[in-house]
N, C-alpha and C positions, 0 to 999 in steps of 0.2 A: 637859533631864534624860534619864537613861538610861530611866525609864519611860517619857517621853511619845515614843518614841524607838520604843520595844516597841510602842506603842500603837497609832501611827501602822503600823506593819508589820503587826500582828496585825489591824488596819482593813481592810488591803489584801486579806490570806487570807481576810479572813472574806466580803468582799464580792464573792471569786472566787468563793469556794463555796456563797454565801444569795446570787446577786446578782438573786433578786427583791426583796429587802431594799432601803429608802430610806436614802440616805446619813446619817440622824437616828439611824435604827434599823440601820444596823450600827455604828455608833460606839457606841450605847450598850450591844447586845451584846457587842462587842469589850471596852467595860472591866466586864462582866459577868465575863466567861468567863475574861480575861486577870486579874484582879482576884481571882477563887477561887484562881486557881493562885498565885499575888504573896503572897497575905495566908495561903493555907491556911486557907479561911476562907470556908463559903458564908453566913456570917452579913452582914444590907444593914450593918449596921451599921460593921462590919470594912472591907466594901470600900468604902463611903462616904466613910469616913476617909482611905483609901490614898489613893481618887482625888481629894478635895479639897486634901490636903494635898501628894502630885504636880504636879496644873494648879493648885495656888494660888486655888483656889474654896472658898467657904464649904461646911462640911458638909451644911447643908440644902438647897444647891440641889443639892449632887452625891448625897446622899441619894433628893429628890424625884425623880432622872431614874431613877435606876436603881428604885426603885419603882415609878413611872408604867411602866414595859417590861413586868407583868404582870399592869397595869390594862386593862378596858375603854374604847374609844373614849369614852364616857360619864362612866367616872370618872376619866378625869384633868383636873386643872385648868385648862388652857384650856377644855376642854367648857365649864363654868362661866359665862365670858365671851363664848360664841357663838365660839373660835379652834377651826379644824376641829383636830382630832385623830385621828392614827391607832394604831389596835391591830394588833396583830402576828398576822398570819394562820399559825399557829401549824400546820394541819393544810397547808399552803402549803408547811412545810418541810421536811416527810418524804421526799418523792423527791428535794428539792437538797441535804439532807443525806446520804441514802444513797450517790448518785451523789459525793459528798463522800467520803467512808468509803473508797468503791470506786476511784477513782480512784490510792488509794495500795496498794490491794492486787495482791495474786500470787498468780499460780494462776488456777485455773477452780474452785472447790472453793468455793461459801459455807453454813454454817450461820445459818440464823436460829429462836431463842428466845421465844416468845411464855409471859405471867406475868403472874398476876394478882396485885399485890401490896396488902394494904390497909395503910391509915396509922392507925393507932388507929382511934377509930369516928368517923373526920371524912371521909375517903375511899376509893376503891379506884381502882387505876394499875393498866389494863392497857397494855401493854410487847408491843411486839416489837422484837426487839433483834441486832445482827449478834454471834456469839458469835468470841471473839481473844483466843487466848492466855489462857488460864483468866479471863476477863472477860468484862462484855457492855455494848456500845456500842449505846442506846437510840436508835433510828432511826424508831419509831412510837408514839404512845400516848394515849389520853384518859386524863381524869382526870374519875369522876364520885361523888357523894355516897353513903356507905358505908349499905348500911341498905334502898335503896329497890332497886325492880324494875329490872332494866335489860334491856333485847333483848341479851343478850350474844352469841348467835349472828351478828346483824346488824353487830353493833361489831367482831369478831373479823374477818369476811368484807368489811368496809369497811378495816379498816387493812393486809388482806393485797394487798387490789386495790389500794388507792392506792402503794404499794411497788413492785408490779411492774413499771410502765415506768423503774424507776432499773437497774433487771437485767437486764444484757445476754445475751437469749434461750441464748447458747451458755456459760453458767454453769450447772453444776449444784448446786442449790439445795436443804438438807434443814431441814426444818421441824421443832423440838425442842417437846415440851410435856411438864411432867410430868401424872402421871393424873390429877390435880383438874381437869383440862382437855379429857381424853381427850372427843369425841364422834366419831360414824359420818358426822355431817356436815363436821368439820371436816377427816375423814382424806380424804371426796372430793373436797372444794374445793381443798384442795391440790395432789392430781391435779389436778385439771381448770387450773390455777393452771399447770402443768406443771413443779410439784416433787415434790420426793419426802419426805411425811410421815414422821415419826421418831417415835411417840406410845408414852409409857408407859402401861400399864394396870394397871387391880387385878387381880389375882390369884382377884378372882371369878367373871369370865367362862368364857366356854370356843372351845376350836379343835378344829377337827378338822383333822389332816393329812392330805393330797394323799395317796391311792389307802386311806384309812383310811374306814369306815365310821361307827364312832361319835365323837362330840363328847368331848374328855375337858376336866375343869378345868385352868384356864392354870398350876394349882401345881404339876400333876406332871408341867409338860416340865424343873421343875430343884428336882428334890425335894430332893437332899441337896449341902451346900456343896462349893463347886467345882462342880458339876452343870453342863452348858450343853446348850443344845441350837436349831436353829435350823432353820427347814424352809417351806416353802409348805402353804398350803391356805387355810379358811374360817371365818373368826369369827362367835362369835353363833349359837347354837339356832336362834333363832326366825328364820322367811322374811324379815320385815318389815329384819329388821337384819343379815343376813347380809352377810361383806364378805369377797372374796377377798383375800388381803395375803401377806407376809411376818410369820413370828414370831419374834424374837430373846429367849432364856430364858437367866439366870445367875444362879444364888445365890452372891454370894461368903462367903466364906467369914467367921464372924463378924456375917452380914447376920441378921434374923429374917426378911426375905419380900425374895423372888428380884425381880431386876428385869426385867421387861414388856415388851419394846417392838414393838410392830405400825408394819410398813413397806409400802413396795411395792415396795422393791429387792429386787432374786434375795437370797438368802444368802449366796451366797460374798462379794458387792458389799457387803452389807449389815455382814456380821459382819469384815471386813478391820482389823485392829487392835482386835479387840474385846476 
């Protein structure tokens, strides 16, 4: 049949590109992922159907595998019977999927996306993502319980590290976050990371520009729409938080609060198609 045909092929791609992945477990991601796109349709139920009713398998056993792929070692059903089982080492496939990504790209030029998004009050998906083509291709992410405490600094600073050996050193790499995300620690690590941070901020801080004396609020480098304005100098009053950068200011026109972004790129670098 023409799907088990696709199947077989999309098996082949996918175990070029995860091929830490076990022949079990890319076949079953393979009719995961080939199975969404086929049915339009991330519902198990949808692509259960397709692929039973394809290979001529009962629905519940092609239900049960594709299930079992987002189980613990523990909860899937061989566990049960002492039959080893394996789970999908999921943080394992961030750098062979980046290196994935990249592989088909052009240029030396990457943006990458970090976002905290929450799912109702069940949990919150922090994301970092390759951004293409007004999209964004999730290439890093935990997924933890909405509600409770988290080290978010540590989780942010562990999915940027694990990334980095997918990025071949002579790429240059800009780092996006809107302001809910803005901290002093994350604009250094990124430096230190050897990219170049792209961070939106609130409007309630302040900079002072390069050969200027006093500190002014970040609202009137673009007070009035169409405004911009862009320049070096020092963020943050206070000693403790002060940070030399790049500031890039635009109110467009229609907007109510001008948009923010602290860099470390020169200006001209910084603001080129802006």
């Amino acid at each position: 049949m023409a799907d088990q045909t696709a199947l077989y092929q999309w098996m082949a791609i996918v175990g070029t590109g995860l091929p830490h992945l076990s022949p079990a477990q890319v076949r079953v991601l393979a009719q995961w992922s080939l199975g969404l796109v086929l049915t339009r349709s991330c519902a198990l139920t949808a692509v259960a159907v397709f692929w039973a009713t394809a290979l001529g398998q009962s629905e519940h056993a092609a239900r049960q595998r594709l299930r079992e792929w987002c189980s613990a070692a523990e909860d899937k059903a061989g566990a049960k019977r002492g039959i080893k089982r394996q789970e999908v080492p999921v943080a394992a496939c961030f750098v062979p999927l980046l290196r994935w990504v990249l592989s088909w790209w052009e240029g030396d030029q990457l943006a990458l996306a970090i976002d905290a998004t929450t799912l109702g009050a069940r949990f919150v998906v922090r994301a970092v993502s390759v951004v293409y083509r007004g999209g964004a291709i999730p290439v890093g992410w935990v997924i933890l319980p909405a509600g409770a405490k988290h080290a978010g600094k540590h989780e942010w600073l562990r999915l940027l590290r694990r990334l980095r050996p997918a990025i071949p050193p002579t790429m240059t790499v800009i780092v996006l976050a809107d302001r809910g995300l803005y901290a002093r620690w994350l604009f250094v690590r990124i430096v230190r990371l050897g990219w170049h941070p792209f961070l939106r901020v609130n409007a309630g801080g302040t900079f002072r520009p390069a050969g200027a004396r006093a500190f002014r609020r970040l609202g009137t480098f673009a007070p009035t729409p169409d405004s911009r304005w862009q320049g070096t100098g020092t963020a943050f009053q206070g000693k403790p938080s002060r940070l030399r950068c790049t500031l890039l200011a635009w109110r467009k026109a229609g907007c109510k609060d001008a948009w923010l972004i602290r860099t470390d790129l020169p200006p001209d670098v910084a603001d080129a198609g802006w």
